[in-house]
C-alpha beads as a LAMMPS data file, in Angstrom:
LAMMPS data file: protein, C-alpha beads

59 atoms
58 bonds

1 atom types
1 bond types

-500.0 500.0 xlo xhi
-500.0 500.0 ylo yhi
-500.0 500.0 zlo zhi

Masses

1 110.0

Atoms # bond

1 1 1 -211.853 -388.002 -275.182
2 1 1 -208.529 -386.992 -277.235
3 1 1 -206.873 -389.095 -274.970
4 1 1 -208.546 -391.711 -275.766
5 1 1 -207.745 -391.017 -279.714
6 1 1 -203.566 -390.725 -278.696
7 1 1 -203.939 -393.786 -277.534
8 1 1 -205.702 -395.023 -280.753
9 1 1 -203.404 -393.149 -283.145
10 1 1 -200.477 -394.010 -281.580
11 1 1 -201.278 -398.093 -281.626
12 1 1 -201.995 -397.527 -285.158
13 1 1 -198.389 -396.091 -285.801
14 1 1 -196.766 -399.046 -284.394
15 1 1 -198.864 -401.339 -286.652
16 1 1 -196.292 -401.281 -289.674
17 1 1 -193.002 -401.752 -287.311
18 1 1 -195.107 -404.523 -285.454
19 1 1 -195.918 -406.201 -289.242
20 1 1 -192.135 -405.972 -290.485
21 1 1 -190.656 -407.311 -286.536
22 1 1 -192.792 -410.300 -286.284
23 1 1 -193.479 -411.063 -289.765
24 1 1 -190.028 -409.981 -291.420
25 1 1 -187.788 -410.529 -288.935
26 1 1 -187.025 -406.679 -289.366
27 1 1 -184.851 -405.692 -286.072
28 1 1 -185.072 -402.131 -286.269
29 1 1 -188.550 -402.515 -286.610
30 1 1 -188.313 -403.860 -283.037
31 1 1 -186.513 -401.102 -281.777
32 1 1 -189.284 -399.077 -282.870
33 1 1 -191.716 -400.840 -281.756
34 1 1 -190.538 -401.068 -278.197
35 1 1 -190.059 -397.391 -278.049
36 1 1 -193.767 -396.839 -279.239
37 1 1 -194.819 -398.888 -276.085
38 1 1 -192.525 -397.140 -274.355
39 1 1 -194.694 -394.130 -275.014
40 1 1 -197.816 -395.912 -274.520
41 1 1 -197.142 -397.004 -271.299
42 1 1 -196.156 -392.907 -270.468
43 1 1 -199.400 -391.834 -271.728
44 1 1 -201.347 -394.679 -270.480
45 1 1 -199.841 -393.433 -266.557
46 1 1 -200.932 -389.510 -267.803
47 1 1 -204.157 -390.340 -268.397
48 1 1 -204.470 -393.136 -264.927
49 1 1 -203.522 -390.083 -263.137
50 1 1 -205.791 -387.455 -264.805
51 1 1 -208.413 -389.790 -263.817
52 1 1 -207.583 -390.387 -260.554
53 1 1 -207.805 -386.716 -260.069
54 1 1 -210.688 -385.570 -261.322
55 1 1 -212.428 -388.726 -259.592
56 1 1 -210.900 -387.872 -256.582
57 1 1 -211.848 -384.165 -256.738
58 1 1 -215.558 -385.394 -257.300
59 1 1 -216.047 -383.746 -260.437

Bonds

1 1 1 2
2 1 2 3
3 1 3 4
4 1 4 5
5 1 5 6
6 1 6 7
7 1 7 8
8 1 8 9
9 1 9 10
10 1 10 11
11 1 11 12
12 1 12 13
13 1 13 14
14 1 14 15
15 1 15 16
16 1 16 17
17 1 17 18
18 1 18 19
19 1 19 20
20 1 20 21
21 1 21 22
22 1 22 23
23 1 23 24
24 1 24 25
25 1 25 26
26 1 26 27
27 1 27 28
28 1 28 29
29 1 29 30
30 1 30 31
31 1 31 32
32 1 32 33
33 1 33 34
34 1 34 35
35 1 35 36
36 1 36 37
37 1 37 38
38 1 38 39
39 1 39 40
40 1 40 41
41 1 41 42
42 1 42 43
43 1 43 44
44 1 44 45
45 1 45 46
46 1 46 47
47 1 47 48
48 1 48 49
49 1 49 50
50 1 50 51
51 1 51 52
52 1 52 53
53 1 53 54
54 1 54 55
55 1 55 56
56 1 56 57
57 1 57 58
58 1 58 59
């Protein structure tokens, strides 16, 4: 389950750069935000695969 809270945390650290892009105008802010989803979309293929895996292994 502490996947499940990266996931969470990390969404909730792109909150404030997502606020100041869309809202602001704030480019930077972009920049960030696109490399936090960046991330997410690496951890969101970790955890696919982890439970692939264990599904696969039948435990």
């Amino acid at each position: 389950m502490s996947r499940f809270a990266q996931v969470k945390d990390l969404i909730l650290s792109l909150e404030g750069d997502f606020e100041k892009f869309y809202d602001k105008g704030n480019q930077a802010a972009g920049t960030r935000v696109r490399g936090g989803l960046q991330q997410l979309k690496t951890l969101a293929q970790e955890i696919r695969t982890e439970v692939q895996d264990k599904k696969n292994s039948g435990k």
